[in-house]
C-alpha positions in Angstrom: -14.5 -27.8 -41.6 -18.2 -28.1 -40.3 -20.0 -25.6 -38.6 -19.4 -27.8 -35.5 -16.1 -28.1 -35.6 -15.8 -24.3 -36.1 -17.3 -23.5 -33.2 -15.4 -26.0 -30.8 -12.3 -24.4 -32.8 -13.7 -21.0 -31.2 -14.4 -22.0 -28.4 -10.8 -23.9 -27.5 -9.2 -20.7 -28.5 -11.2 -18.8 -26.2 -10.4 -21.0 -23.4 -7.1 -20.6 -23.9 -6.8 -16.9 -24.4 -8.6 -16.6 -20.6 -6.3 -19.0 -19.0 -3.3 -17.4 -20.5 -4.7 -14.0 -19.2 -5.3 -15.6 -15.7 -2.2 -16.9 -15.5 -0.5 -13.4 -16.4 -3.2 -12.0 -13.3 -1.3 -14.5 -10.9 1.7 -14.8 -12.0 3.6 -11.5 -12.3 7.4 -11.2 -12.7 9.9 -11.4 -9.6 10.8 -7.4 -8.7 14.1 -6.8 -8.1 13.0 -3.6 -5.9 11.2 -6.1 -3.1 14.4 -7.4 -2.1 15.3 -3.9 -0.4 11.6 -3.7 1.0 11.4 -7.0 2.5 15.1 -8.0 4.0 13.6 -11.0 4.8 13.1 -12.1 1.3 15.0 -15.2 -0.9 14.9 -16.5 -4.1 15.9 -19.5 -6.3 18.5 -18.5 -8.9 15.3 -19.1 -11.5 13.8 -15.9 -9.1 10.4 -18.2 -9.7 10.5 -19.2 -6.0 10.1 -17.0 -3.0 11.4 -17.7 0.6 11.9 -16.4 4.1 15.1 -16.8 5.5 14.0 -15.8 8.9 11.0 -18.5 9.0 14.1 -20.9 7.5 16.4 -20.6 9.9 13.3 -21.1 12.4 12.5 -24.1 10.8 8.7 -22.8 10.3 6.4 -24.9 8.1 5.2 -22.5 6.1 5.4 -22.3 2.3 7.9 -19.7 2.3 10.0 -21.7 4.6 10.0 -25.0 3.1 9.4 -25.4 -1.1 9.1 -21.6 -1.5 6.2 -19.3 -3.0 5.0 -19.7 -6.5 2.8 -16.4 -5.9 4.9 -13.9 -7.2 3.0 -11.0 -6.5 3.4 -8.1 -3.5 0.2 -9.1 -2.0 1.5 -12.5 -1.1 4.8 -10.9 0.2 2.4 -8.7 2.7 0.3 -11.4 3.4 3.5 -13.4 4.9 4.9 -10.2 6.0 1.9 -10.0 8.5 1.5 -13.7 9.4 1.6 -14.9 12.7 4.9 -17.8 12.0 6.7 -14.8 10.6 6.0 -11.9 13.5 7.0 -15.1 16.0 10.3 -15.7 13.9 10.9 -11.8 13.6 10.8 -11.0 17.6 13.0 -14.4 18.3 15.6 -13.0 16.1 15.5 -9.2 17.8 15.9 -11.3 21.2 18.8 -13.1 19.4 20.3 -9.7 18.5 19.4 -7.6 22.0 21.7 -4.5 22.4 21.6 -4.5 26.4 24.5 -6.8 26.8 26.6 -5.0 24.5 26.1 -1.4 26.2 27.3 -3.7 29.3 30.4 -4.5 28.2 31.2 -1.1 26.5 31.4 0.3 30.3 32.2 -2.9 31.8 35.9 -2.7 30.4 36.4 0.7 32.3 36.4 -1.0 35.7 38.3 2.7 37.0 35.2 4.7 35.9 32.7 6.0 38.7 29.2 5.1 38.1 28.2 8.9 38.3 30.0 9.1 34.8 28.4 6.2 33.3 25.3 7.5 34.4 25.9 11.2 32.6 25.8 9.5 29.9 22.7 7.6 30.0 21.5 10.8 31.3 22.4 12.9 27.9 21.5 10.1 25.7 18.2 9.6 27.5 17.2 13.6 27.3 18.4 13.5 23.5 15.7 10.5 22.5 13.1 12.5 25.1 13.3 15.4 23.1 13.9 14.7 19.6 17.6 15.3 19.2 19.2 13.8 16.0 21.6 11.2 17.6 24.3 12.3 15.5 24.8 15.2 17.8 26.2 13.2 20.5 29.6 14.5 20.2 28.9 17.6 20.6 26.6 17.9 23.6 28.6 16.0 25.3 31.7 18.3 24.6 28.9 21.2 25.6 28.4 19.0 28.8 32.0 18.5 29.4 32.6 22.7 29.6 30.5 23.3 32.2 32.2 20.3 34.5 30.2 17.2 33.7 32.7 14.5 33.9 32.3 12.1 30.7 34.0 10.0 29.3 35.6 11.0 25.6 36.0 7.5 24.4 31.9 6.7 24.4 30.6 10.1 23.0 30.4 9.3 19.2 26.7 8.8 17.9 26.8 5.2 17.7 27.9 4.6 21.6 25.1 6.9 22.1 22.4 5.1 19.6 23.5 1.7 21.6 22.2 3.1 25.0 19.0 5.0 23.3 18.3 1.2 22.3 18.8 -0.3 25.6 17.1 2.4 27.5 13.8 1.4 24.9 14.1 -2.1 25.2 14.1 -2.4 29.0 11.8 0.0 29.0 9.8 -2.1 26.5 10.4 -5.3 28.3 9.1 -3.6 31.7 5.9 -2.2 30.3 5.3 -5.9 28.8 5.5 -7.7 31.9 3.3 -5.2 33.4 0.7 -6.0 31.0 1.1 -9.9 31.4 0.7 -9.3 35.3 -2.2 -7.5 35.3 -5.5 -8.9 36.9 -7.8 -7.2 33.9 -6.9 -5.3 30.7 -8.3 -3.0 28.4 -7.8 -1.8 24.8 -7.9 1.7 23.4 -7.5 1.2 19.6 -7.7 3.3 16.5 -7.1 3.3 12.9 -5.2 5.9 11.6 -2.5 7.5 8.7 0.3 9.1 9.3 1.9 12.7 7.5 2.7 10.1 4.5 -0.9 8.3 4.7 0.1 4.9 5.6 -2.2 3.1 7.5 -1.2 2.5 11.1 -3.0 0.5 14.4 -2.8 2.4 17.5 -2.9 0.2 20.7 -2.8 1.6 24.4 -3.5 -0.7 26.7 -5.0 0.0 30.4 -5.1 -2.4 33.2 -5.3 -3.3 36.9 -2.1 -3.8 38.6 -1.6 -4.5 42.5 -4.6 -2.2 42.5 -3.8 0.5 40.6 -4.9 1.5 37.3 -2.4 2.2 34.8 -2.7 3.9 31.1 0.3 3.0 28.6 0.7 3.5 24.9 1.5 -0.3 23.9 2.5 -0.2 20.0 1.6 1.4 16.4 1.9 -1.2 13.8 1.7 -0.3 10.2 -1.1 -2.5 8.4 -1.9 -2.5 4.6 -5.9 -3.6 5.3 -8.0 -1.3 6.9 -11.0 -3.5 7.4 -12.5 -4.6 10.4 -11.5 -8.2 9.6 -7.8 -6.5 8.7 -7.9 -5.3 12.2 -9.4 -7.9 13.9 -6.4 -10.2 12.1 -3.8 -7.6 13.2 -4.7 -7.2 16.7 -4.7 -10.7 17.6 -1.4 -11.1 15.9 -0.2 -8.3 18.0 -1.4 -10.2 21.3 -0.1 -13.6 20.2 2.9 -12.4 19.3 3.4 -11.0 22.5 1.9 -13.7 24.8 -1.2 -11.6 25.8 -3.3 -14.0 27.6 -6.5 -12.8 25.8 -9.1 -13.6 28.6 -7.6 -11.0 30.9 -8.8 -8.2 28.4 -12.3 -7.4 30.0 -13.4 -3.7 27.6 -12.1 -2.6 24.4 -13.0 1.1 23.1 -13.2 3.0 19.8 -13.7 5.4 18.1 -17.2 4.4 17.2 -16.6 4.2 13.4 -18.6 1.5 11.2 -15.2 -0.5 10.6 -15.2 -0.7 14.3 -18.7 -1.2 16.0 -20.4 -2.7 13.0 -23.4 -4.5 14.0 -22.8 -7.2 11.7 -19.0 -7.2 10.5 -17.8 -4.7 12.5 -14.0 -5.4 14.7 -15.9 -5.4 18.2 -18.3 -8.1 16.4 -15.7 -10.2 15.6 -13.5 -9.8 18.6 -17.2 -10.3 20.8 -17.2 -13.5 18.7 -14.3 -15.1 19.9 -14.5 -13.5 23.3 -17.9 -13.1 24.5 -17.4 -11.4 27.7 -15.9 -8.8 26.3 -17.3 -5.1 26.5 -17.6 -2.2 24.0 -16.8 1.2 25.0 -17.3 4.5 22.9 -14.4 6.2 23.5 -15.5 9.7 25.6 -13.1 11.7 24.1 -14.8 11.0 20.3 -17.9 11.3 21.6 -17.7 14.6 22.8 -15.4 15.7 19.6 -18.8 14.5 17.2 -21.0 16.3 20.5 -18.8 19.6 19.3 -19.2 19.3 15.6 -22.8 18.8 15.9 -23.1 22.1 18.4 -20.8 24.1 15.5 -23.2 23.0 12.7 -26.0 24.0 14.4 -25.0 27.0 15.8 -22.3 28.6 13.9 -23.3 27.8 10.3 
């Protein structure tokens, strides 16, 4: 063999070796464990195709919907995890599944009970979720509740009757709060980045706005997000307002906490939201401004 013809030898071995190794780098096995992280999640009995049952029975075009995902890696799990056809499919099938109708008909088939009873117990289940109270102690307040005269009814007390009307109160609580928002003349956004006790990253969102002239201040959502990034944020946050039918030109201020990911002159979240909605405003929120006034005044004049 010639020189020549040694060195193409080489070099067609080379080649091969790196697109072997980039195939391993996109192509990792199927995990059994994402099955239990993702209920969402499908796959062909090969378990070399990935799919979304939810986006499925939507009849979504998305890859994960139609021919399935080739990309079997986490990342692309997230990715589809956080798109916007997924989110849509996920809050159709919690309106599919709503809980208000069945707390209905659990007191509904008492026609004999006085609505003072009923509302006992929407009373005790409404001051367990208020403060904290593991659900599972139903029974027993209400048998605590039933000894000092409180009429109740024994056949609702169990921790599941109880978890059904903790639901119901959150949902049409929920729902109210969400037509508040898309009735309001102007709106604007308090958001944060943040990590919780087990340092996952979560989006903070309370919303203010104008309402038959009065301003109102409501915590909207926390929404876990696996990219921190101001273009991570900026994707999140509209997905959060399309999701829920925000109409975006209402929302006239936004304020942060004045961080580099957020107010970034160049590629900072307020840039790219002030990109797609001009006349939006940027607000330093007052209560991190005067938290960095304080650590300033204690370096200066403690240390």
């Amino acid at each position: 063999m010639t020189s020549k013809e040694n060195d193409l030898s080489e070099n067609d071995e080379l080649r091969a070796s790196t697109s072997t190794k980039q195939l391993k780098l996109n192509h990792t096995k199927f995990q059994g464990d994402w099955i239990m992280k993702f209920s969402w999640l499908e796959t062909n009995s090969s378990k070399d195709r990935l799919f979304c049952k939810i986006c499925r029975s939507n009849n979504k075009s998305n890859i994960f919907a139609k021919e399935g995902s080739t990309n079997l890696q986490k990342s692309a799990l997230d990715g589809h995890n956080c798109s916007i056809d997924h989110q849509v499919c996920v809050k159709i099938e919690l309106n599919k599944t709503k809980l208000q109708p069945s707390v209905s008909d659990l007191f509904s088939v008492r026609k004999d009970v006085n609505q003072d009873i009923i509302l006992n117990h929407f009373k005790i289940c409404y001051f367990m979720a208020k403060n904290n109270i593991p659900i599972n102690l139903a029974t027993n307040l209400h048998s605590l509740c039933k000894s000092t005269g409180s009429k109740t009814l024994d056949h609702y007390t169990d921790h599941n009757s109880a978890r059904q009307v903790v639901l119901s109160i959150a949902q049409a609580v929920d729902s109210e709060l969400l037509q508040k928002v898309k009735d309001a003349d102007f709106i604007s956004i308090l958001l944060e980045e943040s990590e919780d006790e087990a340092e996952k990253k979560q989006l903070i969102l309370v919303v203010r706005f104008a309402l038959n002239f009065t301003i109102l201040e409501k915590y909207f959502c926390i929404q876990e997000i696996t990219n921190a990034t101001a273009e991570g944020l900026f994707k999140e946050l509209v997905n959060i307002l399309t999701i829920e039918e925000i109409d975006t030109q209402k929302i006239s201020s936004i304020a942060t906490d004045g961080a580099q990911t957020m107010l970034g002159v160049h590629s900072g979240l307020v840039t790219l939201l002030k990109n797609n909605y001009p006349h939006l405003k940027s607000i330093h929120c007052m209560n991190h401004r005067l938290n960095l006034a304080i650590k300033d005044f204690m370096k200066i004049y403690c240390s």
